[in-house]
mmCIF file of the C-alpha atoms, coordinates in Angstrom:
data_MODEL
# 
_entry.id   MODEL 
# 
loop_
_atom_site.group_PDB 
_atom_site.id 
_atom_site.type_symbol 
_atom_site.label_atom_id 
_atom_site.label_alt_id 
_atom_site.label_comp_id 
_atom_site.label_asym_id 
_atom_site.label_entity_id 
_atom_site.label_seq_id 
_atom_site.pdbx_PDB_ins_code 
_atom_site.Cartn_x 
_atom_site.Cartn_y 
_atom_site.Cartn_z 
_atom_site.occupancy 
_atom_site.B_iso_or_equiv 
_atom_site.pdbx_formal_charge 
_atom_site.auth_seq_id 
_atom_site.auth_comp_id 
_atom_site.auth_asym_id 
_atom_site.auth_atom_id 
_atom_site.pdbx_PDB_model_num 
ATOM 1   C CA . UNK A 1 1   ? 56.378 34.626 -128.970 1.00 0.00 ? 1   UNK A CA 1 
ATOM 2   C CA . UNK A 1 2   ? 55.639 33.684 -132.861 1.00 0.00 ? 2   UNK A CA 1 
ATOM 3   C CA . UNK A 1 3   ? 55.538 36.572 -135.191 1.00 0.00 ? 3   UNK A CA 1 
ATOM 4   C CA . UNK A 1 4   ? 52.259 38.276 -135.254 1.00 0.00 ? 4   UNK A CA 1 
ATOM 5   C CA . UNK A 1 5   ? 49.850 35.881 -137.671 1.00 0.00 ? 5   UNK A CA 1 
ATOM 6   C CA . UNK A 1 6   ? 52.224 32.988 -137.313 1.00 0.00 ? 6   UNK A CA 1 
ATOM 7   C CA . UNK A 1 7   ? 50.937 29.794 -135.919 1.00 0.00 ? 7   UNK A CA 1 
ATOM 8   C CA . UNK A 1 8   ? 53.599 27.918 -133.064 1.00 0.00 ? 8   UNK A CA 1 
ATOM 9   C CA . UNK A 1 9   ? 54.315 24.445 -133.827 1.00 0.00 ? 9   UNK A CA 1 
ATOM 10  C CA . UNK A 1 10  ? 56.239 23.328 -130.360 1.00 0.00 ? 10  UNK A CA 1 
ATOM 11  C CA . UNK A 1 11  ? 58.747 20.640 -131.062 1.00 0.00 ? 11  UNK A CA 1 
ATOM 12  C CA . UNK A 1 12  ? 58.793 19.113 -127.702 1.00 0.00 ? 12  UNK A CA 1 
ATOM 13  C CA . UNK A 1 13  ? 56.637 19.400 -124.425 1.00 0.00 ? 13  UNK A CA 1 
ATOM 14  C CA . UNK A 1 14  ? 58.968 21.745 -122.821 1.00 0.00 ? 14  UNK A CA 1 
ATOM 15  C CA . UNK A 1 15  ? 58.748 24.263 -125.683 1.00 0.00 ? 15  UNK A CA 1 
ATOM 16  C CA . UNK A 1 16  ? 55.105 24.319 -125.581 1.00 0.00 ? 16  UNK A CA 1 
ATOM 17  C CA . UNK A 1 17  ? 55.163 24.308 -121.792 1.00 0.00 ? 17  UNK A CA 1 
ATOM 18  C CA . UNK A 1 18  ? 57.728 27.729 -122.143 1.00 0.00 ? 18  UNK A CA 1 
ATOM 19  C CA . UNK A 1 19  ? 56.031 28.982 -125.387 1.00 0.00 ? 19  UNK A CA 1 
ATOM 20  C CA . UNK A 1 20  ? 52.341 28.493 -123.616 1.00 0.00 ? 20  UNK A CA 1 
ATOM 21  C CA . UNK A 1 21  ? 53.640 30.604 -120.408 1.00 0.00 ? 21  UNK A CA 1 
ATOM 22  C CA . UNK A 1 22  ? 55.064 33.563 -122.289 1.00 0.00 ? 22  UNK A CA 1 
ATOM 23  C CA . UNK A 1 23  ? 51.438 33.630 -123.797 1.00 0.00 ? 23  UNK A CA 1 
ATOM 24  C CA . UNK A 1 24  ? 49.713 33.120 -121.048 1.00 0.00 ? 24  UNK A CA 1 
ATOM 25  C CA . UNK A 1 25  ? 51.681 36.359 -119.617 1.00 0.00 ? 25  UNK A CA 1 
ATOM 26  C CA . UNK A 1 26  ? 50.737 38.543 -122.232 1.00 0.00 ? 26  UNK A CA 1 
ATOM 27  C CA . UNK A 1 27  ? 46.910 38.066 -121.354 1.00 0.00 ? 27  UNK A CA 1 
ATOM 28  C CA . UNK A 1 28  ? 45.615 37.607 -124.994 1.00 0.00 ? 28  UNK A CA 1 
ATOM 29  C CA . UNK A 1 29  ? 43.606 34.906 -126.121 1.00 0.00 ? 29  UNK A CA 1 
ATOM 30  C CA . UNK A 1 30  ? 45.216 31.276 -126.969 1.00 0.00 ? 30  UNK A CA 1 
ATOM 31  C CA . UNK A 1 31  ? 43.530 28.883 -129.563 1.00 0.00 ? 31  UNK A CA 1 
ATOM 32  C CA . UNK A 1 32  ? 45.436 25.358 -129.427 1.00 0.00 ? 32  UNK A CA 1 
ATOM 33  C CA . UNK A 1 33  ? 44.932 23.043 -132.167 1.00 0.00 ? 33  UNK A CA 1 
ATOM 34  C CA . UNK A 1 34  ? 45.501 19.406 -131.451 1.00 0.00 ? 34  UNK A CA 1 
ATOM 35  C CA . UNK A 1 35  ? 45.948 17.633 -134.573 1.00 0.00 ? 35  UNK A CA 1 
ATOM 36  C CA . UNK A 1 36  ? 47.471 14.640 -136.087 1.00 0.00 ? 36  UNK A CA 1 
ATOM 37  C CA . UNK A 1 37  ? 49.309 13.872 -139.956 1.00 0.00 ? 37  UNK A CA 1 
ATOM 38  C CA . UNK A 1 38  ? 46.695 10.745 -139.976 1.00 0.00 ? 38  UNK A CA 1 
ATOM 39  C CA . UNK A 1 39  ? 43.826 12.362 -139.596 1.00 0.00 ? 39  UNK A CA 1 
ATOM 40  C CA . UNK A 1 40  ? 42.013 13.845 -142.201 1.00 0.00 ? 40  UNK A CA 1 
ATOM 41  C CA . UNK A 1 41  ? 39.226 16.278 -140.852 1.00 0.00 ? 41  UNK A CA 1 
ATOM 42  C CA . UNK A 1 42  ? 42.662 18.081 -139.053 1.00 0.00 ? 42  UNK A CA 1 
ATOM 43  C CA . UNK A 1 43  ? 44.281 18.024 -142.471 1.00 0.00 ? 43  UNK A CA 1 
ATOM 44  C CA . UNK A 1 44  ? 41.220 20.026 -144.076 1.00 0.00 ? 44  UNK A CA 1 
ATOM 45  C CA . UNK A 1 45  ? 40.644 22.209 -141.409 1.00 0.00 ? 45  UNK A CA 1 
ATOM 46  C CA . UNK A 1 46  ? 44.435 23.385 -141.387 1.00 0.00 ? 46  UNK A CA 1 
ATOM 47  C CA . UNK A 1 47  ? 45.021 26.249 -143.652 1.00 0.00 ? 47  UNK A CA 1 
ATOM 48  C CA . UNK A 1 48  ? 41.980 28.021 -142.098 1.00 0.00 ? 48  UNK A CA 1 
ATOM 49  C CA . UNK A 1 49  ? 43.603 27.895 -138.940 1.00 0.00 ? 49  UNK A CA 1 
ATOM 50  C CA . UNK A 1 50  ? 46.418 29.657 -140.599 1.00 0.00 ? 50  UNK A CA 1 
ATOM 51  C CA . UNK A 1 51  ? 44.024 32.203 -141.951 1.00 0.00 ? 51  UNK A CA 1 
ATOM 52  C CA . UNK A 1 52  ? 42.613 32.590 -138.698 1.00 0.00 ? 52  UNK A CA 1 
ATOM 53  C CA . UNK A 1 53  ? 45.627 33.629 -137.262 1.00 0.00 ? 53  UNK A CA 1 
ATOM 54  C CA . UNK A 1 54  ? 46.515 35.827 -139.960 1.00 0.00 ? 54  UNK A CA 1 
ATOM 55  C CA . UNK A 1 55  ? 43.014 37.715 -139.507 1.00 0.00 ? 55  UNK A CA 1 
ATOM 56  C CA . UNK A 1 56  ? 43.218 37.664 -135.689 1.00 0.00 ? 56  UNK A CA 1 
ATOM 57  C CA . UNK A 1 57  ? 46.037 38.981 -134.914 1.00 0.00 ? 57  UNK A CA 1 
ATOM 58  C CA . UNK A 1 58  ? 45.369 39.900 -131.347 1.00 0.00 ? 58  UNK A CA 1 
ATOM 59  C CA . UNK A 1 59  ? 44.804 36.269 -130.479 1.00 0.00 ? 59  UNK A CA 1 
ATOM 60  C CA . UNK A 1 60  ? 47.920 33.396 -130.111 1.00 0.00 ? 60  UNK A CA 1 
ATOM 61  C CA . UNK A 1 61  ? 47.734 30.523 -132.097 1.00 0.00 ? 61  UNK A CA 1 
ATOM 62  C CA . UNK A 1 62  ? 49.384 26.859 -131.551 1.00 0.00 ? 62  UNK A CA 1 
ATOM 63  C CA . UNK A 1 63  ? 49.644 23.622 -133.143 1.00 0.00 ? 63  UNK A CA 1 
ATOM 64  C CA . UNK A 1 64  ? 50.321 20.721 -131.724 1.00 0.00 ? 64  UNK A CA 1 
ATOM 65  C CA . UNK A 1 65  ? 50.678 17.367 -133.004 1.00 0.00 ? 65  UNK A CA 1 
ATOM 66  C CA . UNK A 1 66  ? 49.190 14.922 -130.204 1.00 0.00 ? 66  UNK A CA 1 
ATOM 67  C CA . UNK A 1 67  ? 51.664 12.125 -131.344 1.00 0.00 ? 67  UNK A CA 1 
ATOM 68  C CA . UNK A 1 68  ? 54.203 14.275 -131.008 1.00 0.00 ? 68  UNK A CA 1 
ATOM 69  C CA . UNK A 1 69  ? 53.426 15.757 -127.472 1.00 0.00 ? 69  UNK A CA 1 
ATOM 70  C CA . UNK A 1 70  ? 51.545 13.343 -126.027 1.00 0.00 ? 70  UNK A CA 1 
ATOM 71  C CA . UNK A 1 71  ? 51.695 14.141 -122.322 1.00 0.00 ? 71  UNK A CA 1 
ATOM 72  C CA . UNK A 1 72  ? 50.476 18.053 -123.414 1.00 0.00 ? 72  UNK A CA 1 
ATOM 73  C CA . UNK A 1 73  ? 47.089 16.003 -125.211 1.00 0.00 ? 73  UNK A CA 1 
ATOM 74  C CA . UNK A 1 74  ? 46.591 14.242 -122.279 1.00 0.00 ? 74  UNK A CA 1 
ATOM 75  C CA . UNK A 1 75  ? 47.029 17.451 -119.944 1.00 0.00 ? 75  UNK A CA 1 
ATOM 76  C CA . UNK A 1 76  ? 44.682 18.423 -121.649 1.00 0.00 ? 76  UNK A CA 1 
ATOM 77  C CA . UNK A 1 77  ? 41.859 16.014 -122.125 1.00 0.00 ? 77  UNK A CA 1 
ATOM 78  C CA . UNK A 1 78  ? 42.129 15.669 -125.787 1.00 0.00 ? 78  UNK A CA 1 
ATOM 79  C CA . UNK A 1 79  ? 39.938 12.627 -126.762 1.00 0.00 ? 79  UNK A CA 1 
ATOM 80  C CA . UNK A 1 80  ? 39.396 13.367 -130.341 1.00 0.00 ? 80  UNK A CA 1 
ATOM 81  C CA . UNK A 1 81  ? 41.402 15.601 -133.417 1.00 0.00 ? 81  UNK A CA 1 
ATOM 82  C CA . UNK A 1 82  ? 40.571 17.799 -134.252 1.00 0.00 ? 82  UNK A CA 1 
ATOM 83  C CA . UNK A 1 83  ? 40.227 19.684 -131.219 1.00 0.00 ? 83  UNK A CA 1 
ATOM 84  C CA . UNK A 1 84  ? 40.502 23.571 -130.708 1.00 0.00 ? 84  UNK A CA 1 
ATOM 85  C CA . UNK A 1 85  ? 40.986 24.754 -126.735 1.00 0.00 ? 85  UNK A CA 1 
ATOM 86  C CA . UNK A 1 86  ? 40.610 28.352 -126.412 1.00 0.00 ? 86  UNK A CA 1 
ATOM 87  C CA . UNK A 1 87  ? 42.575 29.688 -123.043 1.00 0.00 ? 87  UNK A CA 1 
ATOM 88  C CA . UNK A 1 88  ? 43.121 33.083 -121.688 1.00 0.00 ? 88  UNK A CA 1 
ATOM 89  C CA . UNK A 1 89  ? 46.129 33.657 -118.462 1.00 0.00 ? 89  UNK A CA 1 
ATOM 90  C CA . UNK A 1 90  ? 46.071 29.849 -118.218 1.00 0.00 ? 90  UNK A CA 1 
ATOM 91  C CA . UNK A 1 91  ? 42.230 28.741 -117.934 1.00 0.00 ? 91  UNK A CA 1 
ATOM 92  C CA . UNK A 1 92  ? 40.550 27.549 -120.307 1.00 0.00 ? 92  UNK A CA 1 
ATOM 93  C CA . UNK A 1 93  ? 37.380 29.006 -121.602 1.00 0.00 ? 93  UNK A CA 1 
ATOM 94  C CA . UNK A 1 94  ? 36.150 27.211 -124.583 1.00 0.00 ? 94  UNK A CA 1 
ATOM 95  C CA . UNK A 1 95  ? 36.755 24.400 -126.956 1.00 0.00 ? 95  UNK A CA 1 
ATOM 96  C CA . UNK A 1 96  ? 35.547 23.369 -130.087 1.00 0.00 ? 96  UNK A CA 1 
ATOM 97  C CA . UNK A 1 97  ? 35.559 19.265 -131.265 1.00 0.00 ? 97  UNK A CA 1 
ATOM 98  C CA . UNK A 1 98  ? 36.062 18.508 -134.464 1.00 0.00 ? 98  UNK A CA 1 
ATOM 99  C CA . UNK A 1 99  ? 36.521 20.775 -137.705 1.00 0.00 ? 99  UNK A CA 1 
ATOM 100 C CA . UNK A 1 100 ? 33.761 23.135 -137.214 1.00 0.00 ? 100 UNK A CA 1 
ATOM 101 C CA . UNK A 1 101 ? 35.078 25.834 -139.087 1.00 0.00 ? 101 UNK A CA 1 
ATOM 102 C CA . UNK A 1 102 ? 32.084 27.683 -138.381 1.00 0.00 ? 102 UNK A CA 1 
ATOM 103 C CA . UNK A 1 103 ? 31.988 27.491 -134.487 1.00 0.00 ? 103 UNK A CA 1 
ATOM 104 C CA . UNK A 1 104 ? 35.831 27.707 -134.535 1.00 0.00 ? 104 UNK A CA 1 
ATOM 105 C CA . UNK A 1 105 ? 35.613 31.234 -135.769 1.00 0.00 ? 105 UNK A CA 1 
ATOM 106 C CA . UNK A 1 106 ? 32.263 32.153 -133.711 1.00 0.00 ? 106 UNK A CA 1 
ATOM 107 C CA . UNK A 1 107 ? 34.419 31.463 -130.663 1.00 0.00 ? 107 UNK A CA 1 
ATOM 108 C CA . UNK A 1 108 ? 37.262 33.337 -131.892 1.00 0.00 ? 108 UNK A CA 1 
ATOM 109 C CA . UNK A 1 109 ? 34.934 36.146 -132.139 1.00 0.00 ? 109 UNK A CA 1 
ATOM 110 C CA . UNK A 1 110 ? 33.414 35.740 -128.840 1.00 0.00 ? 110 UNK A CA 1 
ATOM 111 C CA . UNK A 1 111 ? 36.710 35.416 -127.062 1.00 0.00 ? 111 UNK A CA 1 
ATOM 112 C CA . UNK A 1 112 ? 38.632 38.185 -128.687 1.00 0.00 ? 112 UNK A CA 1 
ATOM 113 C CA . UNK A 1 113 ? 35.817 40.497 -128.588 1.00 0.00 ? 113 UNK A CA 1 
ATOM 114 C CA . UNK A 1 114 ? 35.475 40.018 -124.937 1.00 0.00 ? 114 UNK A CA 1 
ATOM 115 C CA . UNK A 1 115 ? 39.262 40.940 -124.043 1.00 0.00 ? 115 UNK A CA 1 
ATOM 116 C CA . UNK A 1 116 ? 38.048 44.541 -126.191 1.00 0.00 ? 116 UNK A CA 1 
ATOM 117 C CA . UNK A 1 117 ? 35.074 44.819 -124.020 1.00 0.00 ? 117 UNK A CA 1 
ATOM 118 C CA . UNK A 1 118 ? 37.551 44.898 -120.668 1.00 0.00 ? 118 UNK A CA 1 
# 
C-alpha cells in the first residue's frame, strides 16, 4: 500500500494488478486516474488529484498512465483521459470523464461517506 495521502503510480501492469488487489482487500474506496503526458485537461487536473488524496485519506488513490499500461486502460474501458473510476472490493461504482474537478470530488464524497454510513 502507498503511504497514507500518497498517490500509486504502477510501473507495469503487474504492479497495478498486485497494488490494485492489496486495495481491493482492505475494503476502502479506490479512485483510478487514467491519464496521459500529452494530454492537457489530465495535466491541469493533476495536482488536485494529489490534494484529493491528501484530504481523503481514507480513500486509495492511483495513477496510471494509459500509454504506459495499456492492457489495464483497456480492462477497463477507458475511451477518453481524463478518466476517474471509483471502485470499492473490486467493482466499480462510479466514474467521472474528463476533468470535472467538481464532480470528481462530489463522488469522492459520496463514496467515502457511504463506507462511514456501513
Amino acid at each position: 500500500m502507498a503511504a497514507q495521502g500518497e498517490v500509486i503510480v504502477p510501473a507495469n501492469a503487474s504492479e497495478f494488478t498486485e497494488r490494485l488487489k492489496l486495495a481491493n482487500e482492505s475494503k476502502k474506496l479506490i479512485v483510478i486516474d487514467f491519464t496521459a503526458t500529452w494530454c492537457p485537461p489530465c495535466r491541469m487536473i493533476a495536482p488536485i488529484f494529489v490534494e484529493y488524496a491528501k484530504k481523503f485519506v481514507d480513500v486509495v488513490f492511483f495513477k496510471v498512465d494509459v500509454d504506459e499500461l495499456q492492457a489495464v486502460a483497456k480492462e477497463f474501458e477507458v475511451e477518453a483521459m481524463p478518466t476517474f473510476v471509483y471502485m470499492r472490493e473490486g467493482v466499480v461504482i462510479d466514474k467521472v470523464v474528463g476533468a470535472a474537478k467538481e464532480e470528481i470530488q462530489a463522488k469522492l464524497e459520496q463514496h467515502s461517506a457511504a463506507v462511514a454510513a456501513v
